[in-house]
N, C-alpha and C positions, 0 to 999 in steps of 0.2 A: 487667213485662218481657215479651216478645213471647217465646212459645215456639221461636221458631227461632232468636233470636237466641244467638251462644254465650256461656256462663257466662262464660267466662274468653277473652278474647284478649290476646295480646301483638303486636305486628310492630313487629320491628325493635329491640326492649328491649336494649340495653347498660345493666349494672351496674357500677360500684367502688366503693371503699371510700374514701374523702378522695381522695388525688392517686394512688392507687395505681394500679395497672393494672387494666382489665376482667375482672372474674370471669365475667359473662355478654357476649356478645358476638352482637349482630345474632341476638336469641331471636326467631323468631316462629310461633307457633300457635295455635289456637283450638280448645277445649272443649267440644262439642256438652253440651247440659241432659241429664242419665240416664248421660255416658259413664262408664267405669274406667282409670284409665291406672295404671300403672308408673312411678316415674321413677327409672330406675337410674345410673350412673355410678361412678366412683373417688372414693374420700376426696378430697375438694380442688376436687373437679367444679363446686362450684356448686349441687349441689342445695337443699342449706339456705335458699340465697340466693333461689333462684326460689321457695321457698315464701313465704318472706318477703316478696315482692314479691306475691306471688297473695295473703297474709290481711294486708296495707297495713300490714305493719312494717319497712318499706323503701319511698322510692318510686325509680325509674330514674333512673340518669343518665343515659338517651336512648329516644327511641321511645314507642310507645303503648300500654297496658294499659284496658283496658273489661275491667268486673266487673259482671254480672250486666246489664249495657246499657250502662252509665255510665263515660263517660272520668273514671279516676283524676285525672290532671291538673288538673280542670276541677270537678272534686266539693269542698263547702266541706268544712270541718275539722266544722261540725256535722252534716251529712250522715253520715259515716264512720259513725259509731256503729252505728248501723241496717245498714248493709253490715256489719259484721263480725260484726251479731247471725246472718247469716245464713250464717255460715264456723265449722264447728266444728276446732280445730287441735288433733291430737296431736303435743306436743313432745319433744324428747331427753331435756329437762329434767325433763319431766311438770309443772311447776311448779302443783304443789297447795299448797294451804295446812293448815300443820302443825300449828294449831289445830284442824282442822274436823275432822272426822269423815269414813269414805268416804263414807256419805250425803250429808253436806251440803255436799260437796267436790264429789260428781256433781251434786251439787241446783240449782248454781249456775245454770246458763244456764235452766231451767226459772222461777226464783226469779224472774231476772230480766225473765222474758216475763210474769210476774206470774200461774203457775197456783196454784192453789193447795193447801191442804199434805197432803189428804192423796191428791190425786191426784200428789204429788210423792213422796212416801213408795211410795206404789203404784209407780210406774213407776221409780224407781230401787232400790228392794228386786228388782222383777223383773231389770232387766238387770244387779246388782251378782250376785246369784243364776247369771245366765245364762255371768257371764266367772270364775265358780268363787268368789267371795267376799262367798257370803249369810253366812258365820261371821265376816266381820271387816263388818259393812254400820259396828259404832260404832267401829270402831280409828280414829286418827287416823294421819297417814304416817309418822311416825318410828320406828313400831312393827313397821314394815310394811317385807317384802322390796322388794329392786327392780323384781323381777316381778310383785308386787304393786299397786304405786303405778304404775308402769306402766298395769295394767287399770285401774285406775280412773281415772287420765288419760282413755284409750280410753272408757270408759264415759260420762266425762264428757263429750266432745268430741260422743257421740253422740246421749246421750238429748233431744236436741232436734228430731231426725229435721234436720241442717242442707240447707240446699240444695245446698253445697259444702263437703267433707270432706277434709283437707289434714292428712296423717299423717307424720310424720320415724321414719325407722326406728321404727316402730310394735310390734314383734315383736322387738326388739335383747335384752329383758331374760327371753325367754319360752323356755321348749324348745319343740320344732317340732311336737309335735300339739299346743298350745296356739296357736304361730304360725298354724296351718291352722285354726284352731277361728276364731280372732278375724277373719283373713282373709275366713270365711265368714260372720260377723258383717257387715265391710265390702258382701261382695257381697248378701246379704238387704236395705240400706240404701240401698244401688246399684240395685236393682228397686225400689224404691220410690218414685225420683226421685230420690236425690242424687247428683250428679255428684263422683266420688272421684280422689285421685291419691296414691298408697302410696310415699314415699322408700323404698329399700331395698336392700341389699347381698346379702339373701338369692336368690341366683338359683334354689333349688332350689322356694322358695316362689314366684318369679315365673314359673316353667316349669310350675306345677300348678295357673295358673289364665289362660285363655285371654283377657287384655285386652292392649289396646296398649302398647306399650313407650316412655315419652322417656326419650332417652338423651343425656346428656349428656358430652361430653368436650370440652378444654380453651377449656371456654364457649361450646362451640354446642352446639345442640341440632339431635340425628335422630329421627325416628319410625320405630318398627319396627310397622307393622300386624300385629293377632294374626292374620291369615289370612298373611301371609308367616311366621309364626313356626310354624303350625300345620304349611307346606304342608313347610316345612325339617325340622321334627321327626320 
């Protein structure tokens, strides 16, 4: 992928659901490789949906989406796999598996890229440690709060260093010095090279960290630049 190329474009993306009406409507923007965005909006917004279509569990019912260079449309079904190794997602769901253990529930995507164990052990005992839960690294999730299972979703979604990091209310299950703690996690991952965008309701957390704002309302989408957010505050 050409480094100026952007991560993520959309122009012109309309969404629905079977014959419903357009949840997203004439989306279009592009992602520069390193940025952070926001994407805030009202229950019902659409934001879910545009995620969806950003980590390929959705495709458009109109318009054009390029991930990482590659027209979505145009990419085969065995392709995909490789693009999505490279999108880490925290869901609403958390959707861990409630057999596994936190370790081997964060261990997954590592597992996958085939390192091996005990450099997996290493690097997910540190960052299970770093989001407050070296004391449960063997619980399994059933055991475990929702704030809980939550960080380790997060954890999981991270410890890949992905190139594109794609978070659904990420902080819903947490109180707010943990929300700012994980937040600052995000942005540590964000200087490193991944390009992030944070779903979230919380504006008090999105006013305490200086990146762009999509905002969504009933299915389009606006940009608020943090230097107009900064010059207004």
């Amino acid at each position: 992928m050409d480094q100026t190329e952007p991560v993520v474009r959309f122009e012109n993306v309309g969404m629905r659901y079977g014959m419903g009406p357009e949840v997203l409507c004439d989306v279009s923007f592009a992602l520069p490789a390193g940025s952070f965005h926001f994407l805030t909006g009202a229950s019902g917004a659409g934001k879910s949906s545009l995620l969806k279509l950003m980590y390929l569990a959705q495709r458009p019912s109109r318009g054009l989406i390029t991930l990482f260079g590659r027209d979505i449309a145009t990419t085969s079904r065995r392709e995909l796999p490789a693009l999505r190794r490279r999108i880490g997602v925290v869901f609403q769901d958390f959707r861990l598996i409630d057999h596994l253990s936190a370790l081997d529930n964060v261990a997954l995507p590592l597992r996958v890229a085939g390192a091996k164990d005990e450099q997996v052990r290493e690097h997910v005992a540190e960052l299970l440690a770093w989001v407050g839960l070296a004391d449960h690294i063997d619980a399994t999730p059933p055991v475990l709060s929702g704030g809980q299972q939550q960080r380790i979703a997060i954890a999981r979604a991270v410890i890949n260093r992905p190139a594109l990091l794609l978070a659904d209310e990420p902080t819903g299950n947490v109180d707010n010095d943990l929300a700012v703690r994980l937040l600052y996690l995000f942005d540590e991952l964000n200087k490193l090279g991944t390009t992030v965008v944070v779903a979230t309701h919380n504006e008090s957390l999105v006013k305490r960290f200086d990146h762009e704002i999509l905002h969504l309302e009933g299915g389009e989408l606006t940009r608020v630049p943090a230097s107009r957010r900064t010059a207004a505050s």
